[in-house]
C-alpha positions, 0 to 999 in steps of 0.5 A: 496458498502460502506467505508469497505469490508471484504476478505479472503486472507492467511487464514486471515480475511482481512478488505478492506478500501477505503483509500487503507489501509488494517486490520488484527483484527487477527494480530492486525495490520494496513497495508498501501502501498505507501505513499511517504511522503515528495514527494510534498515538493519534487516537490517543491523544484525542482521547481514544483508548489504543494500545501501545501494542498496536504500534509495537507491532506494526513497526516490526511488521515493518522491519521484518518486511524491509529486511526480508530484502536486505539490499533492496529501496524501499518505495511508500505509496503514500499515507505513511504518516496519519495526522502530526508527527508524535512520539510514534513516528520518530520509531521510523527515522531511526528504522531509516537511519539504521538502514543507510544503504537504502533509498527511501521514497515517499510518494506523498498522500492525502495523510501525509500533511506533517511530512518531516523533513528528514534528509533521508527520505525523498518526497515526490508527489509522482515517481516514475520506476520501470514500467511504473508510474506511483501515485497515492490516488488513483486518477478519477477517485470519487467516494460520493459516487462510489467509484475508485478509479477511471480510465477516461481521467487517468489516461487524460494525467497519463496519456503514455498509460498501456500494459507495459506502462502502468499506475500502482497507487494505494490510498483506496485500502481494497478488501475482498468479500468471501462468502460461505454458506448461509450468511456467512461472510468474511472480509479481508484486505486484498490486492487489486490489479486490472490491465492498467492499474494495480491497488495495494492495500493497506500496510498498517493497522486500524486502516480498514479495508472497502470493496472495490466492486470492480473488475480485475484480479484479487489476491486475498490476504487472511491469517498471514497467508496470501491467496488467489483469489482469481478474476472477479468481475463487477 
């Protein structure tokens, strides 16, 4: 257990890292999921009391994880932004304009309604990178049935989908559940991977995190440490 893990996914060496980010040396690019900036501002500005803090924090979090790789563009996986632009957000087109030598890319999701129109972040609905193909959802996502994903529907969107070509999404926020003894219970945020399909979780706070309740890989993440917690069936 450590703050890093590596794994294989797509033909890709892929670094695992306990802020829920994601880096493709290969790719040179920086993958990260859910963040929904501007959502504690959000919140206060419907009456709900959050701290400052919240956002303090995790724009640092942010910064320390692009910076961990200095040259490297820098992918979002949807939900960067969480209801209307605000005070909060402007935090990140500073972030970007001081990190110039970047490219950076919003692949958009389903919060990602006030999108601004800065010239220094591509909007795509779809963006094709190596072996992957990144989307916010992933195909055939139905929460009233409780499925996150299904092959039949992605491969039907995507019919060039193998192992060496695969979706990396984000949007479902997975999270693990860790039981001990007695009704000891712990849930925490986690990666998910199977042959076809790979779900980072969310990267900002006040985001929560579900179960997936499907077969695959999970990498768990608690007390900024990341863990293997091995493959997991239904």
């Amino acid at each position: 257990m450590g703050q890093w893990l590596d794994f294989t996914f797509g033909d890709q060496s892929c670094r695992l890292y306990f802020d829920g980010s994601m880096h493709v040396n290969a790719l040179n690019t920086l993958f990260i999921s859910d963040l929904h900036l501007g959502k504690s501002g959000q919140l206060r500005k419907e009456g709900i009391p959050t701290p400052v803090a919240v956002h303090k924090k995790g724009m640092q979090r942010l910064k320390e994880a692009i910076k961990r790789h200095p040259y490297s563009n820098v992918v979002f996986l949807g939900d960067l932004f969480d209801g209307y632009q605000n005070r909060e957000t402007i935090d990140l087109k500073s972030l970007i304009e001081k990190e110039y030598h970047r490219t950076f890319t919003l692949v958009r999701g389903n919060h990602d309604h006030d999108v601004p129109d800065w010239s220094d972040l591509n909007i795509t609905d779809v963006l094709e990178i190596g072996n992957f193909i990144c989307i916010h959802e992933p195909p055939g996502t139905n929460f009233k049935n409780n499925r996150p994903f299904r092959w039949a529907t992605a491969k039907t969107v995507f019919p060039e989908l193998s192992r060496e070509k695969v979706l990396l999404c984000g949007h479902l926020h997975p999270g693990a559940t860790l039981k001990g003894k007695g009704k000891f219970r712990v849930k925490i945020k986690a990666f998910f991977f199977n042959d076809w399909i790979a779900i980072l979780p969310a990267f900002g706070a006040l985001t929560g995190h579900h179960p997936l309740g499907e077969a695959g890989h999970y990498f768990g993440i608690f007390e900024n440490q990341i863990k293997s917690l091995g493959n997991w069936s239904e």
